[in-house]
PDB file with SEQRES, HELIX, SHEET and CRYST1 records, atoms N, CA, C and O in Angstrom:
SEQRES   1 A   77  UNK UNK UNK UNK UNK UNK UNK UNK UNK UNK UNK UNK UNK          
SEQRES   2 A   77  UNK UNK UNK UNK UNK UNK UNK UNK UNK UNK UNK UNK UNK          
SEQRES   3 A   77  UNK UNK UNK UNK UNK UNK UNK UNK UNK UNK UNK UNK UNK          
SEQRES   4 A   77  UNK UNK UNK UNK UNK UNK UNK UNK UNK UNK UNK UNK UNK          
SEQRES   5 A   77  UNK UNK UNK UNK UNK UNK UNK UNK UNK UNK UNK UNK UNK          
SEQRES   6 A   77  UNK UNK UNK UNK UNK UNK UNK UNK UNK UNK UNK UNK              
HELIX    1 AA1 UNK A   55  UNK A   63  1                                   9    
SHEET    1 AA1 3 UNK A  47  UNK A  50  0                                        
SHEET    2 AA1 3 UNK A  30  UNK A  33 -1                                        
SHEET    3 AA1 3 UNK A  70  UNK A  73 -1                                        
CRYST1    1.000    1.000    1.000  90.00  90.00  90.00 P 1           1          
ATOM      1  N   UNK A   1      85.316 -25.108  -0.095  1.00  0.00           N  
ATOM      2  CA  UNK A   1      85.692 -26.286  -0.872  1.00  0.00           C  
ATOM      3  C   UNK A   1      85.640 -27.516   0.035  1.00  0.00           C  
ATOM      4  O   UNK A   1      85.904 -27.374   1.229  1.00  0.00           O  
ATOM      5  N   UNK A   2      85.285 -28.828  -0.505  1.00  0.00           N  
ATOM      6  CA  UNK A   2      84.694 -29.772   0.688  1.00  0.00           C  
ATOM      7  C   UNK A   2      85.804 -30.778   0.016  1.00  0.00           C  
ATOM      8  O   UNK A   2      86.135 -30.620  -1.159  1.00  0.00           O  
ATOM      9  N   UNK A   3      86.313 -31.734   0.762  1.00  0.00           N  
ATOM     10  CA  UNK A   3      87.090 -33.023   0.923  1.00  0.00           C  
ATOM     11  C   UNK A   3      87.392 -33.448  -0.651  1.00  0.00           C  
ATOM     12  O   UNK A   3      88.432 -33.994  -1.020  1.00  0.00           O  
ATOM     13  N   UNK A   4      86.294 -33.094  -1.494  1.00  0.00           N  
ATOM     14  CA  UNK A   4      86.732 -33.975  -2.694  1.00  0.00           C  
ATOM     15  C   UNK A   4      86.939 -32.865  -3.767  1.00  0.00           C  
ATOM     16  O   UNK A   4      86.478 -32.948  -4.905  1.00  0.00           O  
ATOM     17  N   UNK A   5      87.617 -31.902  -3.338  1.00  0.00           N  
ATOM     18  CA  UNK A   5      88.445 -31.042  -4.717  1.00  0.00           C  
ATOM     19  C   UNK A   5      89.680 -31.814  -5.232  1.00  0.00           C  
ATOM     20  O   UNK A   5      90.433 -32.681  -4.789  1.00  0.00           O  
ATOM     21  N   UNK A   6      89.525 -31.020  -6.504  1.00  0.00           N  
ATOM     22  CA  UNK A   6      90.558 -31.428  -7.268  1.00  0.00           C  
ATOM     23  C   UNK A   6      91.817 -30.868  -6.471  1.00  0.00           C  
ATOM     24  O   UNK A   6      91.789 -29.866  -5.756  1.00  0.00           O  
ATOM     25  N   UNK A   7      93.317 -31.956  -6.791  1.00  0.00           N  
ATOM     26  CA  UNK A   7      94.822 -31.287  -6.263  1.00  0.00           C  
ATOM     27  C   UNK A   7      95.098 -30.287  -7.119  1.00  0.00           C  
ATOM     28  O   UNK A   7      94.806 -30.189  -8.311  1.00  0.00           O  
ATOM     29  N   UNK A   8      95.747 -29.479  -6.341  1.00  0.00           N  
ATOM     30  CA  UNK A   8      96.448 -29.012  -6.869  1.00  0.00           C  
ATOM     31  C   UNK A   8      97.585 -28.802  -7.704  1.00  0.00           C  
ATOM     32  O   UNK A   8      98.483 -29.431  -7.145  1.00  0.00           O  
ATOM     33  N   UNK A   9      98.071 -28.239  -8.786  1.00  0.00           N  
ATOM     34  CA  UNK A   9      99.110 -28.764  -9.351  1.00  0.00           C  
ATOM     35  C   UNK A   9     100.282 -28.809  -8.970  1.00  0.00           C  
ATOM     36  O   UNK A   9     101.002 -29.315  -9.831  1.00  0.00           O  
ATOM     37  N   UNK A  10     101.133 -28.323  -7.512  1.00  0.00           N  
ATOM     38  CA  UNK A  10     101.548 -28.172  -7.126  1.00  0.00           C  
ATOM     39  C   UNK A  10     101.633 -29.956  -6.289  1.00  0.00           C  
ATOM     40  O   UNK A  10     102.567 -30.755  -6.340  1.00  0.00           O  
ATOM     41  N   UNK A  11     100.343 -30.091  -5.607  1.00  0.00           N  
ATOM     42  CA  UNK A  11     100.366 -31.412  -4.917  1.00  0.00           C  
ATOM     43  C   UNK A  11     100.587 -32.566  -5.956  1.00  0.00           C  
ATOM     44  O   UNK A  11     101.168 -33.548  -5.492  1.00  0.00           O  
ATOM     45  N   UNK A  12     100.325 -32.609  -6.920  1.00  0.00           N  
ATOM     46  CA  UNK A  12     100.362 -33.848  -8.254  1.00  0.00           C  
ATOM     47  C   UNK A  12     101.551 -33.850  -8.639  1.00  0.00           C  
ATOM     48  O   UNK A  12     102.053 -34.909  -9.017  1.00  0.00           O  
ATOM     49  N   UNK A  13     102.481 -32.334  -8.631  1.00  0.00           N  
ATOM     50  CA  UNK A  13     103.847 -32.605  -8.818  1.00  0.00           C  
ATOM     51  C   UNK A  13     104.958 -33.264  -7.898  1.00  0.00           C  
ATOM     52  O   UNK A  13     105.863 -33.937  -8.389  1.00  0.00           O  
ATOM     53  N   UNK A  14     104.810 -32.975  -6.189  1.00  0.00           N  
ATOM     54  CA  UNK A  14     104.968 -33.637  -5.325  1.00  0.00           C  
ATOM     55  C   UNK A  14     104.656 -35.560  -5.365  1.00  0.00           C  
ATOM     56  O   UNK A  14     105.242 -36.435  -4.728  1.00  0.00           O  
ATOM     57  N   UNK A  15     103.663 -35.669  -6.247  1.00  0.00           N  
ATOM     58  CA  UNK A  15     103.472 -37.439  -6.080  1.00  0.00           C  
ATOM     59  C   UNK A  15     103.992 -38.063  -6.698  1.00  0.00           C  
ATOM     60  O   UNK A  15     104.174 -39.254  -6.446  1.00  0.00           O  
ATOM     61  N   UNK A  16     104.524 -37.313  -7.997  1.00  0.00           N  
ATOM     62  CA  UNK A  16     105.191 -37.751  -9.138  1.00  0.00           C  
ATOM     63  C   UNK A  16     106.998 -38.720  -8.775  1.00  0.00           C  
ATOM     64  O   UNK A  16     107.852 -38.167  -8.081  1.00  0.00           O  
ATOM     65  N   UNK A  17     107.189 -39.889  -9.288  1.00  0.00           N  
ATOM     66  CA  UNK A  17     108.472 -40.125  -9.119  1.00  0.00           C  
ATOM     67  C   UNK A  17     109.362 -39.493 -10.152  1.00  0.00           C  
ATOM     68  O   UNK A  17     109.220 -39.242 -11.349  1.00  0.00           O  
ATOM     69  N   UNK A  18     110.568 -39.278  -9.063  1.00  0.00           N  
ATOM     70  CA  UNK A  18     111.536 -38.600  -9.081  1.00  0.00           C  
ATOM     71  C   UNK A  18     112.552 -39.154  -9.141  1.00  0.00           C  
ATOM     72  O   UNK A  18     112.754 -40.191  -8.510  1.00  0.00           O  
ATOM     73  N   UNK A  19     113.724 -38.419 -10.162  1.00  0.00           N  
ATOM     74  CA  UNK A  19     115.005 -39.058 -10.654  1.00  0.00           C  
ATOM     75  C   UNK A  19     115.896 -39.205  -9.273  1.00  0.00           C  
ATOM     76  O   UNK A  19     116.221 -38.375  -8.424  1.00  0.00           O  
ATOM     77  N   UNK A  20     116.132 -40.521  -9.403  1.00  0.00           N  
ATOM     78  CA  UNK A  20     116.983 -41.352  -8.110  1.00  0.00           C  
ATOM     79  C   UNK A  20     118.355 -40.712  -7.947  1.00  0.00           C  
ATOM     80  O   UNK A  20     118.813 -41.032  -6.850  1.00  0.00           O  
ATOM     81  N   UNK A  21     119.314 -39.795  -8.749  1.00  0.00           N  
ATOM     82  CA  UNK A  21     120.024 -39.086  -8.982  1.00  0.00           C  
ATOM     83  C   UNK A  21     120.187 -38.202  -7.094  1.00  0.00           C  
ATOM     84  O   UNK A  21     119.205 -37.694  -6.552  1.00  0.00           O  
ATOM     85  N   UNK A  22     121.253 -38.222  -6.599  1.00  0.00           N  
ATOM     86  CA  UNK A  22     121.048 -36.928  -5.549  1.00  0.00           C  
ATOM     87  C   UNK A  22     120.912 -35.892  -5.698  1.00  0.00           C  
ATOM     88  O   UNK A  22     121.718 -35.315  -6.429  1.00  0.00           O  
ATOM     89  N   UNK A  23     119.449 -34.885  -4.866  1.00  0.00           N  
ATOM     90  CA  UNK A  23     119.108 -33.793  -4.914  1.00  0.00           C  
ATOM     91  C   UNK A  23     118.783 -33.516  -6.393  1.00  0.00           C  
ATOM     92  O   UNK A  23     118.883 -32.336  -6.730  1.00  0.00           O  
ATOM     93  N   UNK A  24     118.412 -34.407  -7.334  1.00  0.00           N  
ATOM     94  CA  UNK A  24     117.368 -34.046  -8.108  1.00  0.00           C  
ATOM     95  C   UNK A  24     116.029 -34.046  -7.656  1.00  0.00           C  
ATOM     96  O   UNK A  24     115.344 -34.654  -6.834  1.00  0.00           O  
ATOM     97  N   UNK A  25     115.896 -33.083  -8.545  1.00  0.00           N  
ATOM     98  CA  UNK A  25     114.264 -33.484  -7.970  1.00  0.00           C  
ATOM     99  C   UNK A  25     113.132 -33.695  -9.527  1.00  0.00           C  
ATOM    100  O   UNK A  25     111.939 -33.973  -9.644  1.00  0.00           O  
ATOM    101  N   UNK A  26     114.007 -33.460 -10.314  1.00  0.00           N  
ATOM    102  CA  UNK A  26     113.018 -33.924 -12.007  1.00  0.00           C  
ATOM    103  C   UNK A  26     112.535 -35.212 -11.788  1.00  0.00           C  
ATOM    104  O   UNK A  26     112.831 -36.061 -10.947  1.00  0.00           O  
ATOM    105  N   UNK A  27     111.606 -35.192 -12.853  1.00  0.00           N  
ATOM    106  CA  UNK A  27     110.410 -36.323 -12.498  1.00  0.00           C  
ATOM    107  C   UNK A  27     111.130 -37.574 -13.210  1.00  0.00           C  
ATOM    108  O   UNK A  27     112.164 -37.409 -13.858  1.00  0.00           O  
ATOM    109  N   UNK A  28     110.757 -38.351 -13.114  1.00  0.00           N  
ATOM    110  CA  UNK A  28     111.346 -39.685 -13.797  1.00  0.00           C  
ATOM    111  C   UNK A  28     110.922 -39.912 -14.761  1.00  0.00           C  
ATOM    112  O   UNK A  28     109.773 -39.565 -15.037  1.00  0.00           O  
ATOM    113  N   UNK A  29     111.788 -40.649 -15.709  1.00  0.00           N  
ATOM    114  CA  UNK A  29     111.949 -40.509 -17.462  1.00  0.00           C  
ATOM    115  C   UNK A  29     112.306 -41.735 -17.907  1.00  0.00           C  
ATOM    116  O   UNK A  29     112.057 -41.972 -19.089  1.00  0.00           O  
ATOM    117  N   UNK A  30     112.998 -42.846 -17.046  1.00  0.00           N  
ATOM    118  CA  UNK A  30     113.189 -43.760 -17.371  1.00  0.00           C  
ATOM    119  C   UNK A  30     113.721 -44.386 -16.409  1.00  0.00           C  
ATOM    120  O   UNK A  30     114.298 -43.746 -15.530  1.00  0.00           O  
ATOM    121  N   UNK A  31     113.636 -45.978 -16.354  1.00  0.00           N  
ATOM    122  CA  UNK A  31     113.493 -47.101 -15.337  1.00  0.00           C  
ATOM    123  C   UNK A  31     115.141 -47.512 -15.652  1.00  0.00           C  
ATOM    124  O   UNK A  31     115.530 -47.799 -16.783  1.00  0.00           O  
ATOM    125  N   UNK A  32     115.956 -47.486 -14.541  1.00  0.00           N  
ATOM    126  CA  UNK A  32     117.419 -48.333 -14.710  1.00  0.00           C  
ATOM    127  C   UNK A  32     116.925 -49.763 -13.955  1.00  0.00           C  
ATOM    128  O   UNK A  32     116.196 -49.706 -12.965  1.00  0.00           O  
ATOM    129  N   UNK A  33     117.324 -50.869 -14.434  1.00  0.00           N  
ATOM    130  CA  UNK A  33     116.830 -51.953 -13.649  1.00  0.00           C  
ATOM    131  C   UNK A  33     118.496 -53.126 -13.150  1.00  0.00           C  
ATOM    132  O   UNK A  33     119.243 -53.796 -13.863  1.00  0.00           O  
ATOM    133  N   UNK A  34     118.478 -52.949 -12.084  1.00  0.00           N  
ATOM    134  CA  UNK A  34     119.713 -53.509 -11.726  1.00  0.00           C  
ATOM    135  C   UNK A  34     119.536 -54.718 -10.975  1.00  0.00           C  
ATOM    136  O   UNK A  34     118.501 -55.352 -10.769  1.00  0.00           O  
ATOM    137  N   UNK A  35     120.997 -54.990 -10.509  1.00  0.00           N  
ATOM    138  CA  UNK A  35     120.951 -56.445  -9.469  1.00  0.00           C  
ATOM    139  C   UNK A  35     122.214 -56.220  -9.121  1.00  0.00           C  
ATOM    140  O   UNK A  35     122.937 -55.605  -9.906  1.00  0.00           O  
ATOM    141  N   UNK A  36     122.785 -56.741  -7.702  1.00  0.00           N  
ATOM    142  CA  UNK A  36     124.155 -56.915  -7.514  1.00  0.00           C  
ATOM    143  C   UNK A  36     124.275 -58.188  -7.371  1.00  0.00           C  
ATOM    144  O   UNK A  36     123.747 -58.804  -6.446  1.00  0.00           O  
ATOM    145  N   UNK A  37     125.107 -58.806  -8.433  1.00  0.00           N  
ATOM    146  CA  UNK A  37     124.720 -60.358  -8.266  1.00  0.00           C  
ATOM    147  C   UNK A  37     125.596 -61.076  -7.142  1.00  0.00           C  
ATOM    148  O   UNK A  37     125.201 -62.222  -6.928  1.00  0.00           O  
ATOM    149  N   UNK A  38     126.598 -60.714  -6.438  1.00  0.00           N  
ATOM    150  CA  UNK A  38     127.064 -60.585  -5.310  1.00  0.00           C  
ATOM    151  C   UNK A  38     126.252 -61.092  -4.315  1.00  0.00           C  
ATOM    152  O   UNK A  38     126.613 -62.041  -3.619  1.00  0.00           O  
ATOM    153  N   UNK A  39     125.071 -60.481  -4.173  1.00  0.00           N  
ATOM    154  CA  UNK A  39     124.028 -60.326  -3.427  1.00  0.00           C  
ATOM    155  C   UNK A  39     122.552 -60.422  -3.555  1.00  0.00           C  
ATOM    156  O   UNK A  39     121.806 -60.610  -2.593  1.00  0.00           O  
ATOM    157  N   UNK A  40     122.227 -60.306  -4.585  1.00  0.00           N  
ATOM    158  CA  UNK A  40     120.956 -60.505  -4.889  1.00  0.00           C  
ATOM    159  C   UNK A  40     120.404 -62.050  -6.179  1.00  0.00           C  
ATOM    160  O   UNK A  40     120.951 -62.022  -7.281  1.00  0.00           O  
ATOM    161  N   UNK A  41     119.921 -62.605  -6.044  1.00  0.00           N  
ATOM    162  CA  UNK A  41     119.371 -63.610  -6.812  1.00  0.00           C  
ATOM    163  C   UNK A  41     118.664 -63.194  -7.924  1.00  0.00           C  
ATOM    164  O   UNK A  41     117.860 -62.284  -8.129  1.00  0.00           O  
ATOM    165  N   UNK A  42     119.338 -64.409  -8.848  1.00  0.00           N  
ATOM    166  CA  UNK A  42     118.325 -63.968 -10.475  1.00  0.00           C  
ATOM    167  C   UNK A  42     117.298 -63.400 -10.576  1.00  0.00           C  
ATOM    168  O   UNK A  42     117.048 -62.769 -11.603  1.00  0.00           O  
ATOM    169  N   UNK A  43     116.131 -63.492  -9.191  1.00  0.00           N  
ATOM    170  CA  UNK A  43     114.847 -63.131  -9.661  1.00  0.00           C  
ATOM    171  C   UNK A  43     114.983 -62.133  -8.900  1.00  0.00           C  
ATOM    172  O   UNK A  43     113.865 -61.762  -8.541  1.00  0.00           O  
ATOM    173  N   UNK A  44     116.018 -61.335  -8.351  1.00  0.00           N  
ATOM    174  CA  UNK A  44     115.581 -59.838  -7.967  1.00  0.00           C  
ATOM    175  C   UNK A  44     116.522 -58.797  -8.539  1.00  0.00           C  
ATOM    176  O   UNK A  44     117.729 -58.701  -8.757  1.00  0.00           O  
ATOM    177  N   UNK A  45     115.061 -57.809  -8.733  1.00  0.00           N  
ATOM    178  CA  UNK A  45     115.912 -56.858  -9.554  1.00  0.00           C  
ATOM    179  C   UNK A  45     115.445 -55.414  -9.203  1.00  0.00           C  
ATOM    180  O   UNK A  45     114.389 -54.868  -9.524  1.00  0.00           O  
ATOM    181  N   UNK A  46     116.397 -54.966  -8.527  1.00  0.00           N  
ATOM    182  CA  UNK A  46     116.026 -53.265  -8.162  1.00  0.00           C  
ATOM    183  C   UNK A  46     115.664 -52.101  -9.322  1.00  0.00           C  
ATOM    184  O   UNK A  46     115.907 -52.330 -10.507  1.00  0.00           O  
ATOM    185  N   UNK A  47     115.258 -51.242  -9.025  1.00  0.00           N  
ATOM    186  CA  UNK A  47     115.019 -49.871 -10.007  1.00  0.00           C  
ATOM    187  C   UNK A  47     115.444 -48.735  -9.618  1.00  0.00           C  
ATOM    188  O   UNK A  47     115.423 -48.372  -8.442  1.00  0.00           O  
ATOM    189  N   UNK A  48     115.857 -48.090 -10.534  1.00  0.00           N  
ATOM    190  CA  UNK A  48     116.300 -46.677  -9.735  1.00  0.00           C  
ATOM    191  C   UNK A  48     115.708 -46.005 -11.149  1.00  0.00           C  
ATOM    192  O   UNK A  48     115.652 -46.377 -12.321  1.00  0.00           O  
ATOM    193  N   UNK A  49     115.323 -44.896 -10.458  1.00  0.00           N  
ATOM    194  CA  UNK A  49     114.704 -43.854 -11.895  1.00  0.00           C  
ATOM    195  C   UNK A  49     115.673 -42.703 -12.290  1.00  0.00           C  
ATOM    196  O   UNK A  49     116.532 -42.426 -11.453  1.00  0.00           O  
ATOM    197  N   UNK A  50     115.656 -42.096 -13.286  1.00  0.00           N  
ATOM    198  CA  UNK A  50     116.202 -41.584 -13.961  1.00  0.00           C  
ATOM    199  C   UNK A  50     115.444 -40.299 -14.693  1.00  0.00           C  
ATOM    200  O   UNK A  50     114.476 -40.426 -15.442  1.00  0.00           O  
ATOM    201  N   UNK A  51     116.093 -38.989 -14.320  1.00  0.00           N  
ATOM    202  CA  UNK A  51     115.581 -38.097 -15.684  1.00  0.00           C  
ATOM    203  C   UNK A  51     116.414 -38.002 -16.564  1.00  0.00           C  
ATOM    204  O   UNK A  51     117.583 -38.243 -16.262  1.00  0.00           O  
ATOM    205  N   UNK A  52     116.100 -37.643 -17.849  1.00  0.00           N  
ATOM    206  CA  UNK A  52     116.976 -37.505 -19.123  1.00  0.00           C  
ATOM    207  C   UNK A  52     118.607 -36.885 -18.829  1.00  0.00           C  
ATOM    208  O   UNK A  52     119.509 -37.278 -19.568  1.00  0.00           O  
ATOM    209  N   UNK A  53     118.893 -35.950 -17.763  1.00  0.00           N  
ATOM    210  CA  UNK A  53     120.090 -35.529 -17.662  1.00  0.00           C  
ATOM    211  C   UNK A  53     120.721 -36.387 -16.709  1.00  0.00           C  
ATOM    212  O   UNK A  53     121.867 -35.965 -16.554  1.00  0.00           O  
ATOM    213  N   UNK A  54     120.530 -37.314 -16.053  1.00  0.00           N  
ATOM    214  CA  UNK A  54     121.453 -38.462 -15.092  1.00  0.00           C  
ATOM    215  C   UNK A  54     121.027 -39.544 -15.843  1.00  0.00           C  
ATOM    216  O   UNK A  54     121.475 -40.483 -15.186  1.00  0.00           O  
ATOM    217  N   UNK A  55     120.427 -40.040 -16.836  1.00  0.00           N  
ATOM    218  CA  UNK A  55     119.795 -41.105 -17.214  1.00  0.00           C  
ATOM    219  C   UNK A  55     121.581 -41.958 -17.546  1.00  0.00           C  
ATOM    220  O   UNK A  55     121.924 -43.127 -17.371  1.00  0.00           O  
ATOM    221  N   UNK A  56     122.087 -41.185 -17.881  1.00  0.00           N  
ATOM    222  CA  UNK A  56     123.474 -41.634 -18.672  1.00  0.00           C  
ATOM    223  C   UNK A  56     124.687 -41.751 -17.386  1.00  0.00           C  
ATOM    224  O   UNK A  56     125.714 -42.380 -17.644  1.00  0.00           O  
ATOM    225  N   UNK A  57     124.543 -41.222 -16.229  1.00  0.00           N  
ATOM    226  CA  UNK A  57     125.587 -41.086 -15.445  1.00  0.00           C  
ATOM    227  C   UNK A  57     125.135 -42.237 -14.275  1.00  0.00           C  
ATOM    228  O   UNK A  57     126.079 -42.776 -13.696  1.00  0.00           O  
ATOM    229  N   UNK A  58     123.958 -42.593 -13.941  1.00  0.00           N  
ATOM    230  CA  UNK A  58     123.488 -43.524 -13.235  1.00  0.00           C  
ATOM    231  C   UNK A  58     123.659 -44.768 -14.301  1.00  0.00           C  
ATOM    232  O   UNK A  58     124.057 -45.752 -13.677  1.00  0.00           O  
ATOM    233  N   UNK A  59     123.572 -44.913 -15.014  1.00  0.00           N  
ATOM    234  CA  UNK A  59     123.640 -46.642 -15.918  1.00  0.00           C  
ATOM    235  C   UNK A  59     125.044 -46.541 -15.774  1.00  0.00           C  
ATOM    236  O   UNK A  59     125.425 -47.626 -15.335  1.00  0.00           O  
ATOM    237  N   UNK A  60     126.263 -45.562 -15.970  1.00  0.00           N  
ATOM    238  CA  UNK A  60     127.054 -45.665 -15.705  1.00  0.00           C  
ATOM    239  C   UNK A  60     127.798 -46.011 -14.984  1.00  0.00           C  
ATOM    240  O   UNK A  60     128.904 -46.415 -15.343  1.00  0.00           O  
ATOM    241  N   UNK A  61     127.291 -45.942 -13.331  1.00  0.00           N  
ATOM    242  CA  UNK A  61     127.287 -46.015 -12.173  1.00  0.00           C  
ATOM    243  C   UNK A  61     127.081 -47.567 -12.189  1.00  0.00           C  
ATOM    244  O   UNK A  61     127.816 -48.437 -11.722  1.00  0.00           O  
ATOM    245  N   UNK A  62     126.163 -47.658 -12.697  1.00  0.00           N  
ATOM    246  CA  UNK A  62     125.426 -49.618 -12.528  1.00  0.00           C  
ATOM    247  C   UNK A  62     126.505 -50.034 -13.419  1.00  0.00           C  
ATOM    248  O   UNK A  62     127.332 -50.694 -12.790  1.00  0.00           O  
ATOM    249  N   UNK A  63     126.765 -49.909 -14.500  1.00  0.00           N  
ATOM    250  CA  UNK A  63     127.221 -50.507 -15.851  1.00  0.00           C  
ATOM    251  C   UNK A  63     128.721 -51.002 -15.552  1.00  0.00           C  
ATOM    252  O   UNK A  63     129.176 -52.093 -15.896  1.00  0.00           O  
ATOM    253  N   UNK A  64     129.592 -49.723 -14.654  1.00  0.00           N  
ATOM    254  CA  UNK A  64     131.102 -50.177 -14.529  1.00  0.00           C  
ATOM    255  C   UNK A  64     130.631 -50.601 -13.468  1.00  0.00           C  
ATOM    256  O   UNK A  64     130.152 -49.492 -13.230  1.00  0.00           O  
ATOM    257  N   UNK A  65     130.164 -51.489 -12.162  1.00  0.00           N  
ATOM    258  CA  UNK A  65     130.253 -52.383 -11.268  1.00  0.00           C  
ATOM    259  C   UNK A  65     129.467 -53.616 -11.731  1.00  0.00           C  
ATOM    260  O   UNK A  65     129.198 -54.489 -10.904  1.00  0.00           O  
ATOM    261  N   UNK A  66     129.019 -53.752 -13.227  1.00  0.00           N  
ATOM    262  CA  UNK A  66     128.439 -55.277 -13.578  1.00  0.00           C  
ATOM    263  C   UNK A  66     127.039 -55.420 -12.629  1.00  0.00           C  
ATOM    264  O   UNK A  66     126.857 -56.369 -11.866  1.00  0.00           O  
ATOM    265  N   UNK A  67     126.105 -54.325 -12.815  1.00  0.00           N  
ATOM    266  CA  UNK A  67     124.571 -54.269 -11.860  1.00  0.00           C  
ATOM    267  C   UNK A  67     124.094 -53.922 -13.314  1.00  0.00           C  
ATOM    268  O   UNK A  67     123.110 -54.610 -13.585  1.00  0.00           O  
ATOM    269  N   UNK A  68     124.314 -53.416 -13.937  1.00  0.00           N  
ATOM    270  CA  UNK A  68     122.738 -52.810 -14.533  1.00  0.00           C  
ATOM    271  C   UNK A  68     122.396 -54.019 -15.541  1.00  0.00           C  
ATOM    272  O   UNK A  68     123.280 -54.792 -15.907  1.00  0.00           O  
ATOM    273  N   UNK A  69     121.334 -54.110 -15.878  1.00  0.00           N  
ATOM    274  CA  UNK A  69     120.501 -55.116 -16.794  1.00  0.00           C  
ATOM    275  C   UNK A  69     119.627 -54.301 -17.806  1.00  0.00           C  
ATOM    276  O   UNK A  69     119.797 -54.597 -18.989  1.00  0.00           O  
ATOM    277  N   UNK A  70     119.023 -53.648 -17.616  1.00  0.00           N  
ATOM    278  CA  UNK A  70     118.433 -52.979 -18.542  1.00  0.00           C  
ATOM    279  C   UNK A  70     118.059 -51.404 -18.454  1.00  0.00           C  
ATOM    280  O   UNK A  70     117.839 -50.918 -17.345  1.00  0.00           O  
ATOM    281  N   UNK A  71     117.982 -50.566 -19.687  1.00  0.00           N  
ATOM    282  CA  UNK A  71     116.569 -49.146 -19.333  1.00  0.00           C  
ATOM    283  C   UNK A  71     115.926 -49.013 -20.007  1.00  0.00           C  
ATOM    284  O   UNK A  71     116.216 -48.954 -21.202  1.00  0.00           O  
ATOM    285  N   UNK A  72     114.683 -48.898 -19.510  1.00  0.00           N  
ATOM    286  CA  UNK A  72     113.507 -48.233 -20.622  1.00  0.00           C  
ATOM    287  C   UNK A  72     112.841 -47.664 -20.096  1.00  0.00           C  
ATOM    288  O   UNK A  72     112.687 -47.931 -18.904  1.00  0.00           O  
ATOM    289  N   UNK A  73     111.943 -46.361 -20.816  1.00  0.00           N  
ATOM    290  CA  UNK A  73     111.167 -45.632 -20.407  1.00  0.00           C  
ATOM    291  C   UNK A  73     110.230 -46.056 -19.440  1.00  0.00           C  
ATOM    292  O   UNK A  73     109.802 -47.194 -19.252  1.00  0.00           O  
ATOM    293  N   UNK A  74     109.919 -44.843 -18.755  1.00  0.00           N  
ATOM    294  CA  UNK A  74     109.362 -44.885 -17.635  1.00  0.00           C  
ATOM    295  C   UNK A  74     107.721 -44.619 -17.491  1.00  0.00           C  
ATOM    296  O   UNK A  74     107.231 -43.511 -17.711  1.00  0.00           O  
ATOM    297  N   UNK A  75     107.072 -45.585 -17.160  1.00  0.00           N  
ATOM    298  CA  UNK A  75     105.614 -45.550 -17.853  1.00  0.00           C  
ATOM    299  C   UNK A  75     104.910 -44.339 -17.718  1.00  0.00           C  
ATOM    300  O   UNK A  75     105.098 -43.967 -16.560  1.00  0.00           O  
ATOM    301  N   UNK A  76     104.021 -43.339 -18.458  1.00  0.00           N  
ATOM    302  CA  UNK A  76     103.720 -42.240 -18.176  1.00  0.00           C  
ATOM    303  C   UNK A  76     104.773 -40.992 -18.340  1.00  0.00           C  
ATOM    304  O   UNK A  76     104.445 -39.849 -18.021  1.00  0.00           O  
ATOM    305  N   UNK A  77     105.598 -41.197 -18.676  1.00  0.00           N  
ATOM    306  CA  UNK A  77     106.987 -39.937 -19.251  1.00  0.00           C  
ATOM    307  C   UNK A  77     106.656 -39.568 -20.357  1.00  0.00           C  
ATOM    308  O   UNK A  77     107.352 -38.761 -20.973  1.00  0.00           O  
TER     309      UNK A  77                                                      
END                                                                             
């Protein structure tokens, strides 16, 4: 097999982003989009990803310290 085979499915699952959650490792499902306004300016806004089972405990996380701004799906989910 020479330089330009196809990955493996194994390697394509490795490239995939992954729920920002600790020691998950599910693929990402949806975009949390935050800011600490403390610290960061109107025009910046972090992301943390999310799979369907932390999707709710991470906005949570953002939501009671006044960071999160928005979620929506995660392009390609």
């Amino acid at each position: 097999m020479g330089p330009f085979t196809a990955a493996s499915s194994a390697d394509s699952l490795e490239d995939q982003p992954r729920c920002s959650a600790k020691a998950c490792v599910a693929a990402a499902e949806f975009q949390l989009h935050w800011r600490n306004p403390g610290i960061h300016s109107q025009a910046r806004t972090k992301v943390w990803l999310a799979c369907s089972d932390h999707r709710a405990t991470l906005g949570e996380f953002l939501s009671s310290r006044g960071f999160l701004i928005g979620i929506e799906p995660y392009p390609g989910a």
